[in-house]
Legacy VTK file of the C-alpha trace (Angstrom):
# vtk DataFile Version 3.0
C-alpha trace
ASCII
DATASET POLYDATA
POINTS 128 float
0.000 0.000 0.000
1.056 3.442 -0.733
2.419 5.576 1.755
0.378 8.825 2.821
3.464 10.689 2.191
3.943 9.582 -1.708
0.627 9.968 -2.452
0.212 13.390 -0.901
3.792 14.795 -2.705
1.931 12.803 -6.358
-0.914 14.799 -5.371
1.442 18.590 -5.551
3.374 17.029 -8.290
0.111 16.922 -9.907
-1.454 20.262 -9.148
1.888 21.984 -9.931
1.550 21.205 -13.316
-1.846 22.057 -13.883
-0.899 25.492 -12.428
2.606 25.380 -14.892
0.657 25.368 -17.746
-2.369 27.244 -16.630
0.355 30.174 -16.487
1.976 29.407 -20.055
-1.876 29.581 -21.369
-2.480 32.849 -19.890
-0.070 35.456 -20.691
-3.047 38.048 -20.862
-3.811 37.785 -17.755
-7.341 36.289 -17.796
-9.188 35.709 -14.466
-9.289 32.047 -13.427
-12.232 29.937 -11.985
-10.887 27.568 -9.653
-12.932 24.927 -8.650
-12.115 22.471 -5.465
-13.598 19.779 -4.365
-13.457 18.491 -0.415
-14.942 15.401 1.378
-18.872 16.820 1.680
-18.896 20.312 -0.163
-18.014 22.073 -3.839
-16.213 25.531 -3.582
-15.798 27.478 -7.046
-13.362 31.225 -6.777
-13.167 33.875 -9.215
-9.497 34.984 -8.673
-7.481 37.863 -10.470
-4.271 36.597 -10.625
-2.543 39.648 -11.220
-3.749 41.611 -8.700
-3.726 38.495 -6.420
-7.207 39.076 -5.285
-10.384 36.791 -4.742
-12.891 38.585 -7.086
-16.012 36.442 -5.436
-16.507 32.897 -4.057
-19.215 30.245 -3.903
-19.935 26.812 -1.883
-22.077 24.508 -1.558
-22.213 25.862 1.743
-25.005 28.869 0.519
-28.648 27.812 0.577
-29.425 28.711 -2.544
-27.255 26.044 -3.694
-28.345 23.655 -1.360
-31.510 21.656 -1.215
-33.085 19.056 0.944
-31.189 17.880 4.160
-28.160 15.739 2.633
-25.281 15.192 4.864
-23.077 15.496 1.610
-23.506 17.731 -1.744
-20.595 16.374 -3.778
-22.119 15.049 -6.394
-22.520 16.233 -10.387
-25.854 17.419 -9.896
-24.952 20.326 -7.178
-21.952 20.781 -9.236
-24.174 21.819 -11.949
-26.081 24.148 -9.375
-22.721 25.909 -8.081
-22.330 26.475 -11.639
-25.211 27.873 -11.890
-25.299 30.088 -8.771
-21.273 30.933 -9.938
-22.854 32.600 -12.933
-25.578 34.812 -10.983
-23.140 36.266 -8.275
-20.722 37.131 -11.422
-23.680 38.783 -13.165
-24.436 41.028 -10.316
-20.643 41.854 -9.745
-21.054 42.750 -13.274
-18.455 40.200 -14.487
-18.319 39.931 -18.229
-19.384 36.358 -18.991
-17.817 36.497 -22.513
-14.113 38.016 -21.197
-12.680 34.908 -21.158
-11.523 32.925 -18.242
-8.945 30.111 -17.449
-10.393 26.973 -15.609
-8.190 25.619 -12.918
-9.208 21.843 -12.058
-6.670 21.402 -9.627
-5.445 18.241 -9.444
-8.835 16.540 -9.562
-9.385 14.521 -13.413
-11.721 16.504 -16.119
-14.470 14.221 -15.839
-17.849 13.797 -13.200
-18.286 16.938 -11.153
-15.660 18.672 -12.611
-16.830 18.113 -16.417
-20.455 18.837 -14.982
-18.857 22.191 -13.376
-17.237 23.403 -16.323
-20.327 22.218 -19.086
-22.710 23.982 -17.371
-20.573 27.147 -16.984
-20.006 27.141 -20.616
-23.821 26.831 -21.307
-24.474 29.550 -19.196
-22.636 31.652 -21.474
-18.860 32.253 -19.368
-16.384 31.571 -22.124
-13.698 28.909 -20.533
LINES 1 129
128 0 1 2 3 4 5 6 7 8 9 10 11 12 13 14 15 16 17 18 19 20 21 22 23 24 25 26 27 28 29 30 31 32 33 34 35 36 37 38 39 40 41 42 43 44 45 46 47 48 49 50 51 52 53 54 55 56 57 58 59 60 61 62 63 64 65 66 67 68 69 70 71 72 73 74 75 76 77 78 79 80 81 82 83 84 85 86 87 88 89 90 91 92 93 94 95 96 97 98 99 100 101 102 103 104 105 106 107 108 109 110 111 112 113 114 115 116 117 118 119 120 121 122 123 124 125 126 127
């Protein structure tokens, strides 16, 4: 069995070169969605990287995300609904949907909740 200490220096290996090339990809400077998943909640940040500032946040922890009284919303159907509530708090910071933004994954795999993250962003009209 692997050691906790491999797996958790795999796991920065991993998310340092998502962030490597995240930074070759954007040499204008685009704001970046990050999106993080932990054992029972979703988190999604708008961050300005250049100015090294949180532009606005969002969880699964706010109740308009959350419905019903699960003990755990991790799954790709409140990722769609972060999404979704992502989009309306950048509307009314008057975010420009169409400006073009760089999707940070971390070191989680493109597929489930964070292809269902991303998809419904892009329907919604924010240009990834």
């Amino acid at each position: 069995m692997a050691s906790k200490a491999r797996l958790n220096r795999q796991k920065a290996k991993r998310i340092a070169r998502v962030r490597a090339n995240l930074r070759k990809g954007n040499r204008s400077g685009k704001p970046r969605i990050y999106f993080h998943v932990s054992g029972r909640h979703l988190y999604a940040q708008v961050l300005d990287d250049a100015a090294g500032k949180t532009l606005l946040t969002c969880s699964t922890l706010d109740k308009s995300v959350q419905t019903g009284g699960k003990k755990s919303f991790t799954n790709k159907e409140f990722s769609a609904r972060l999404a979704e509530a992502l989009v309306s708090k950048m509307q009314a910071a008057n975010l420009k949907l169409d400006a073009g933004y760089v999707f940070d994954r971390g070191a989680k795999l493109y597929h489930g909740r964070v292809k269902s993250f991303a998809d419904t962003l892009r329907e919604k009209g924010v240009r990834i």
